[in-house]
C-alpha positions in Angstrom: 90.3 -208.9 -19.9 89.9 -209.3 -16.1 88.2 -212.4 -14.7 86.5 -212.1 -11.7 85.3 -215.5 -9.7 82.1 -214.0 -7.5 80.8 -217.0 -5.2 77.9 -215.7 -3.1 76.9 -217.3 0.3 73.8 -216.9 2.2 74.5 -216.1 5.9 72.9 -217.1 8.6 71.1 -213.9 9.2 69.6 -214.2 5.3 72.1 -211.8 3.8 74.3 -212.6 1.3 77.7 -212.5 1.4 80.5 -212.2 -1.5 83.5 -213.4 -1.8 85.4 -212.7 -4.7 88.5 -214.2 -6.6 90.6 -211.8 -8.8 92.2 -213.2 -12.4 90.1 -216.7 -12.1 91.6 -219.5 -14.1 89.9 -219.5 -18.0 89.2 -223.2 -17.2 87.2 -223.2 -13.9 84.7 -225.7 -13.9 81.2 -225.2 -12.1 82.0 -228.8 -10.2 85.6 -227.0 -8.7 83.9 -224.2 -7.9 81.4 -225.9 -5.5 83.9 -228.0 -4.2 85.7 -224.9 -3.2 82.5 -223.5 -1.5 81.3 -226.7 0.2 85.1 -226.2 1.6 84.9 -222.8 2.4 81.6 -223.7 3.9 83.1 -226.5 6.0 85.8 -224.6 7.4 83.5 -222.4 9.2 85.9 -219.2 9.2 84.1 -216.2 8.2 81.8 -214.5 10.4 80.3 -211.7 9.0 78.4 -208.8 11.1 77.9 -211.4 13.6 76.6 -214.1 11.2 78.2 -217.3 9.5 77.9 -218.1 6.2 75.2 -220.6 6.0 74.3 -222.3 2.5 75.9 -221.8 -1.2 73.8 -218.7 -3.3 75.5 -218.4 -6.7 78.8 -218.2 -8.1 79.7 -216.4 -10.9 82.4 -215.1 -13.3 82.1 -211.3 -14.1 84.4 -210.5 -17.1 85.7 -207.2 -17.6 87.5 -204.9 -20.4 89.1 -202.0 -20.0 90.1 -199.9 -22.7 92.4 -196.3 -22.7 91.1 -193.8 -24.2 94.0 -191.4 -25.9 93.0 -187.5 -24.4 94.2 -184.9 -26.7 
């Protein structure tokens, strides 16, 4: 199963942006994943369409299953 950590930010420009984190840990913790977006936040890197990321949204974990089907 595929584990997907989705952390949305609000921009300055009242989008949303996503940033997303392929094969999260099992064990992430809600508190570790603020920290990480207060960080991110901090850091002041991303500029998006012209906009900075202004204020934490949501964060998430999407879980996903794939399964193959046999074709005969």
């Amino acid at each position: 199963m595929k584990r997907v950590l989705e952390m949305n930010f609000k921009r300055t420009d009242d989008k949303i942006a996503k940033l997303s984190v392929i094969n999260a840990r099992e064990d992430l913790t809600g508190e570790e994943v603020k920290t990480a977006m207060e960080n991110i936040l901090g850091a002041n890197i991303f500029l998006i369409g012209g906009a900075e990321l202004a204020e934490i949204h949501e964060a998430k974990i999407i879980r996903t299953e794939e399964e193959v089907l046999e074709l005969e």
